[in-house]
C-alpha positions as CSV (number, residue, x, y, z in Angstrom):
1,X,-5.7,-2.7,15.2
2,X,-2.0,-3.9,14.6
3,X,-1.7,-7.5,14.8
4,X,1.8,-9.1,14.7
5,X,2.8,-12.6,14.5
6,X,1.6,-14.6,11.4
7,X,4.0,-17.1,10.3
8,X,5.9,-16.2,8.1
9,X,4.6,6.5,-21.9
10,X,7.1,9.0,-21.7
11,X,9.2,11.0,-19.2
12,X,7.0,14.1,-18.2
13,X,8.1,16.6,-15.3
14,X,5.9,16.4,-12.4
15,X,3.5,19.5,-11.0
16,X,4.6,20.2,-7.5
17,X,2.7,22.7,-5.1
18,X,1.8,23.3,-1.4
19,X,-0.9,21.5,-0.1
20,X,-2.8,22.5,3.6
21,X,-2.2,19.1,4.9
22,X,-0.8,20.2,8.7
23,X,1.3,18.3,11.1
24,X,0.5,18.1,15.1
25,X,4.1,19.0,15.3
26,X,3.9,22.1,12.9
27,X,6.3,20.4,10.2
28,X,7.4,21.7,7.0
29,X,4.9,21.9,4.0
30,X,5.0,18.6,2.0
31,X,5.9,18.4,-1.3
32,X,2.9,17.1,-3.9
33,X,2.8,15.4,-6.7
34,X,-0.4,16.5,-8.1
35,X,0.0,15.9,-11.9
36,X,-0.9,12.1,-13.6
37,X,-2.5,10.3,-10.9
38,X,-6.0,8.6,-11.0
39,X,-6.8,6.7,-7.7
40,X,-3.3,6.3,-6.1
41,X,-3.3,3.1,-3.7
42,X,0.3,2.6,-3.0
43,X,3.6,4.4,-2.8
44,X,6.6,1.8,-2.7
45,X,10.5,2.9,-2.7
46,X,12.5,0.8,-4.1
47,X,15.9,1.5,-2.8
48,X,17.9,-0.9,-4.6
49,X,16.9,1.6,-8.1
50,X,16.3,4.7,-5.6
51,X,12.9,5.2,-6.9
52,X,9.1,5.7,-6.1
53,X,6.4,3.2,-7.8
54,X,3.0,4.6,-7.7
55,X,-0.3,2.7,-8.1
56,X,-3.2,4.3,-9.5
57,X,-6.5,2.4,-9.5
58,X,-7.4,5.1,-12.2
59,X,-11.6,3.9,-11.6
60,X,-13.1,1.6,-8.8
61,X,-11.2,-1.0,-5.7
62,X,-13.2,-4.0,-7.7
63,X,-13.6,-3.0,-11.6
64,X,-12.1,-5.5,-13.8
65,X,-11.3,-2.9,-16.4
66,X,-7.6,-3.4,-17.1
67,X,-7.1,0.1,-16.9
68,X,-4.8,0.3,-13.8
69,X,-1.2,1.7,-14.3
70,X,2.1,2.0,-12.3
71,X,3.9,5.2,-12.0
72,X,7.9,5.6,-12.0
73,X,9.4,8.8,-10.0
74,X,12.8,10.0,-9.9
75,X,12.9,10.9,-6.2
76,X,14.9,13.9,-6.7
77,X,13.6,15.7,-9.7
78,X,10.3,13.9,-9.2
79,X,10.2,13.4,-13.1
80,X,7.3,11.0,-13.9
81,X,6.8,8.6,-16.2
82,X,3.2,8.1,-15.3
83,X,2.2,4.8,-17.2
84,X,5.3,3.1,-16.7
85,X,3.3,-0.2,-16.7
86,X,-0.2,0.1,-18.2
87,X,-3.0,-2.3,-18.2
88,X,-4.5,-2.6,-22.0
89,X,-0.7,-2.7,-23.4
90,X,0.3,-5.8,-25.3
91,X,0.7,-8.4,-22.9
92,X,-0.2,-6.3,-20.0
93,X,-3.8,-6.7,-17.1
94,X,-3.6,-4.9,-14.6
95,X,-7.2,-3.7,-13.5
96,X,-6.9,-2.4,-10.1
97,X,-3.6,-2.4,-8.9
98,X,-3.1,-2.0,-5.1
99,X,0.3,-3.0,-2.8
100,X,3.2,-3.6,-4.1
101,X,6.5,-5.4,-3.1
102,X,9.8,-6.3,-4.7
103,X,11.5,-9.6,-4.2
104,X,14.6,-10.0,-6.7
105,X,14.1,-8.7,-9.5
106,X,10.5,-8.7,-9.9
107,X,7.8,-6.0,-9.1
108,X,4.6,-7.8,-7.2
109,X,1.2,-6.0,-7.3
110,X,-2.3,-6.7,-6.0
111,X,-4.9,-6.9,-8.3
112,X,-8.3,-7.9,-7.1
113,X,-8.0,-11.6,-7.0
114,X,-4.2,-12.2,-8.9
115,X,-1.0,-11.0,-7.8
116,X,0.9,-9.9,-10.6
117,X,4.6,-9.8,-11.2
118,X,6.6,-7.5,-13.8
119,X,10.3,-7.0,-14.1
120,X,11.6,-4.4,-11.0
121,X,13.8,-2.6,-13.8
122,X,12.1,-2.6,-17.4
123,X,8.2,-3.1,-16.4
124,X,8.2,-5.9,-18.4
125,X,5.2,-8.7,-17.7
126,X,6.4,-11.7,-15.6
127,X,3.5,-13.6,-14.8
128,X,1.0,-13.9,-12.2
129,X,-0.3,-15.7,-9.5
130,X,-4.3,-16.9,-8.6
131,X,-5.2,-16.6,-5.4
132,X,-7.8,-19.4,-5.1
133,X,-11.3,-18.0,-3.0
134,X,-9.3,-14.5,-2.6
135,X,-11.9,-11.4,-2.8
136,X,-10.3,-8.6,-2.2
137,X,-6.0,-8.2,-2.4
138,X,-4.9,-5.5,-0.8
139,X,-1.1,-4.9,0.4
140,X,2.2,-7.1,-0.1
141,X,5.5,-7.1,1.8
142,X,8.4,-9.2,0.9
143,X,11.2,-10.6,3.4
144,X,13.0,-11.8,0.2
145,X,12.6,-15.4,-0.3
146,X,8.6,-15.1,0.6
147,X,5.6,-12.9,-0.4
148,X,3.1,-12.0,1.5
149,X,-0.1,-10.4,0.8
150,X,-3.3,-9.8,2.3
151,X,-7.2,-10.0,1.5
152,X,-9.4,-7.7,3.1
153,X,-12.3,-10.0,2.5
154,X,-14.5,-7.4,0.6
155,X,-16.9,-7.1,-2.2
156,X,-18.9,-4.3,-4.1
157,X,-21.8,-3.4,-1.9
158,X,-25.4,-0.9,-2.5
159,X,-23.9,2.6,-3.0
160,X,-20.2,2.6,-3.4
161,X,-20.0,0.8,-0.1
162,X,-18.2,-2.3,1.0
163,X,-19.8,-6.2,2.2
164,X,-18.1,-8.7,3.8
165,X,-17.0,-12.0,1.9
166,X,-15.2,-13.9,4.8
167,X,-12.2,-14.5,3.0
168,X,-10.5,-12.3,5.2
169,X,-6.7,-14.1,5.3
170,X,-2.7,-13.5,4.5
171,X,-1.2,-15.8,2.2
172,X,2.8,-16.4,2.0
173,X,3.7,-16.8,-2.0
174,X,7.3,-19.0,-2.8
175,X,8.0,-19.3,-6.3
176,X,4.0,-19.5,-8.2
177,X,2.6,-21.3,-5.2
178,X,0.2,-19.2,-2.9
179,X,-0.6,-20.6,1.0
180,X,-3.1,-19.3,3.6
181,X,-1.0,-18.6,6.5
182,X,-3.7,-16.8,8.7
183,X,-7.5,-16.3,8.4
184,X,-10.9,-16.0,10.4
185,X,-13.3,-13.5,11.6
186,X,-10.0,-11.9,14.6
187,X,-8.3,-10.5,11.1
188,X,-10.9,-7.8,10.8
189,X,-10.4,-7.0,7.2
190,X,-6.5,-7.2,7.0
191,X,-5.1,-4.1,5.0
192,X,-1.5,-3.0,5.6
193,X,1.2,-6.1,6.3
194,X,4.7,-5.6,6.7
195,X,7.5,-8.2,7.6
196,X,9.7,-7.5,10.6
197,X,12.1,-10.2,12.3
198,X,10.6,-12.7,10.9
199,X,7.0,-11.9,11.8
200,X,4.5,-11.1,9.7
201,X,2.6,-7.6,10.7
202,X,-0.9,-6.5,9.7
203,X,-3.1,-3.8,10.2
204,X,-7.1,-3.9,9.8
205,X,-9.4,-2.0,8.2
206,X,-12.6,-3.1,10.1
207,X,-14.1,-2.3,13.5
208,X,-11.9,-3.1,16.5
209,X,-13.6,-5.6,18.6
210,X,-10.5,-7.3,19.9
211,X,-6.7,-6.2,20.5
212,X,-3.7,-8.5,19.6
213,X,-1.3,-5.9,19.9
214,X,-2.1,-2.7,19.8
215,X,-5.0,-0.6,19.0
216,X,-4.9,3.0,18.1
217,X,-6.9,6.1,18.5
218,X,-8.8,5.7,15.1
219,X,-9.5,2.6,12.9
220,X,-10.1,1.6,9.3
221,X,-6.1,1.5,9.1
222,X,-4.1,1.5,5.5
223,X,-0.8,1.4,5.1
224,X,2.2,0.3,7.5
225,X,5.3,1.1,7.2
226,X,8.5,-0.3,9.9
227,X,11.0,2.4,10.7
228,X,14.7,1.5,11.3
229,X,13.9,2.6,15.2
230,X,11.4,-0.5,15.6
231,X,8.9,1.9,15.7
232,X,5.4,1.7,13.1
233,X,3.8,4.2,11.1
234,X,0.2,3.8,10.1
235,X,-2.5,5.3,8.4
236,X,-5.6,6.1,9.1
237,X,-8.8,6.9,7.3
238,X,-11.0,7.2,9.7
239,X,-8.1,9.4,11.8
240,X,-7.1,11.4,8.7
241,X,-3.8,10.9,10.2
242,X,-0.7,9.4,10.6
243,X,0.2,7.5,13.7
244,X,3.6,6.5,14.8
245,X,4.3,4.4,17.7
246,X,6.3,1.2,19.0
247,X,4.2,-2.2,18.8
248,X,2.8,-2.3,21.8
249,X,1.8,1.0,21.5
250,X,0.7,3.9,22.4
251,X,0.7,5.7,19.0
252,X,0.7,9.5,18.7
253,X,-0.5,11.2,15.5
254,X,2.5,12.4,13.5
255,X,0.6,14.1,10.6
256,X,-3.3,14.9,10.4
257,X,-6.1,16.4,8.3
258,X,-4.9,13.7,6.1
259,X,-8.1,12.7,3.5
260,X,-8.2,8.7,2.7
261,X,-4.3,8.4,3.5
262,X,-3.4,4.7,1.8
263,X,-0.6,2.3,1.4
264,X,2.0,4.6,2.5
265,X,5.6,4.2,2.0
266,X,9.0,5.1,3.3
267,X,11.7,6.6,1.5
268,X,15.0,5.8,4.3
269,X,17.5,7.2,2.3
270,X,15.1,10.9,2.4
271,X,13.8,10.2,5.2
272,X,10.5,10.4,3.9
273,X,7.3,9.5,4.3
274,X,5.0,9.2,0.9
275,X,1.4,9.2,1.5
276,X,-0.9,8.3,-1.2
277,X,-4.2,9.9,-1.0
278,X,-6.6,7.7,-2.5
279,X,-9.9,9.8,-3.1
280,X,-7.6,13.4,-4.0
281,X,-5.4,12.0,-6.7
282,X,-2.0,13.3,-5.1
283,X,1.0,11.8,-3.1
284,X,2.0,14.0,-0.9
285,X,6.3,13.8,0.4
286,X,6.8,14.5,3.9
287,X,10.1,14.8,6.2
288,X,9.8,12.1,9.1
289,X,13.2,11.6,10.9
């Protein structure tokens, strides 16, 4: 479901193969990067540095082990430096890191229960922010002056799996200070959020019960991504796919056979379209005009 409308380590070259992951309209093979990744949540491109972060959980959604870490990709030779930022280093937590947004020049990223903030350009520790009752922080978007970022409202359940927590909720961050924008039962597990006209866009990763927007072919959604043509791109685990469509819908699978696709991202300069896939360890690069 896509809801719209809340208020507002060293340089290492990177191993690079084909991977079977096919498109509905036969497009070209993807590039992967298939080499120092543990648990990748999130791709973000940062265009003002033209470059890729990548977050790797490196261990499980909810462990407080502060042994996350952020890559750093040259988009062109994909040269890694895999633990750009790593949890454990002097002056450094970062346990689980999820989405990630920039805002200035400062690198937010979703950890758990704390967003935390590092310098966009030298990875440098910049503080963090609490979010009071928060369970589960997910994905962040940025319209510059704000932050947003989302709770899915989760907690470590019997057998790997998932319980709710009722925090479900998006919170707008200004400065240090976090607010609840939106919250309730109708936010279904927000995942994916993404900032468009002044509008603040989610997508859910529980059961579809009720449709504020749109709702697409498959559920448990991820990432979401806002094209320059107003179009949306979204991922789906439950779809394996990737579904691109205008708001209202309908949305039309764009690449499939997809395993846990997560927080994608959106490389407009390339034109591409950077999947993280969570439970293989790899980002796969894929043309999407």
């Amino acid at each position: 479901m896509l809801i719209g409308g809340c208020q507002k380590s060293e340089t290492t070259p990177v191993q690079t193969e084909s991977t079977p992951t096919t498109s509905s309209t036969a497009a070209p093979q993807p590039i992967t990067i298939s080499q120092n990744l543990q648990t990748p949540e999130s791709v973000l491109y940062d265009a003002q540095q033209d470059v890729y972060f990548i977050s790797n959980i490196n261990g499980q959604p909810l462990a407080v082990d502060n042994n996350g870490y952020i890559s750093r990709v040259n988009p062109d030779t994909l040269q890694m430096d895999a633990k750009w930022i790593e949890g454990g280093k002097p002056g450094v937590t970062l346990n689980a890191p999820k989405g990630m947004a920039v805002a200035a020049d400062i690198l937010y990223v979703a950890d758990i229960t704390t967003v935390r903030k590092f310098d966009r350009k030298t990875g440098a520790p910049k503080g963090e922010i609490k979010i009071p009752g928060s369970s589960f922080l997910n994905d962040l978007a940025s319209d510059g002056p704000s932050v947003y970022v989302s709770d899915s409202g989760l907690k470590a359940g019997a057998g790997g799996s998932f319980e709710p927590t009722g925090t479900d909720a998006v919170w707008k961050i200004v400065g240090n200070k976090a607010q609840k924008i939106a919250s309730g039962p109708d936010l279904k597990r927000p995942n994916g959020v993404n900032v468009v006209n002044g509008k603040v866009w989610v997508v859910t990763f529980g059961a579809d019960k009720k449709t504020n927007v749109a709702t697409l072919p498959k559920g448990s959604l991820d990432g979401l991504v806002h094209l320059d043509d107003g179009s949306f791109v979204i991922s789906s685990w439950d779809g394996k796919a990737i579904y691109r469509g205008p708001q209202s819908g309908p949305f039309t699978a764009v690449l499939e056979n997809i395993n846990a696709p997560a927080d994608i991202g959106y490389d407009a300069k390339r034109q591409r379209l950077l999947v993280p896939h969570f439970m293989d360890s790899i980002v796969t690069i894929h043309p999407l005009p």
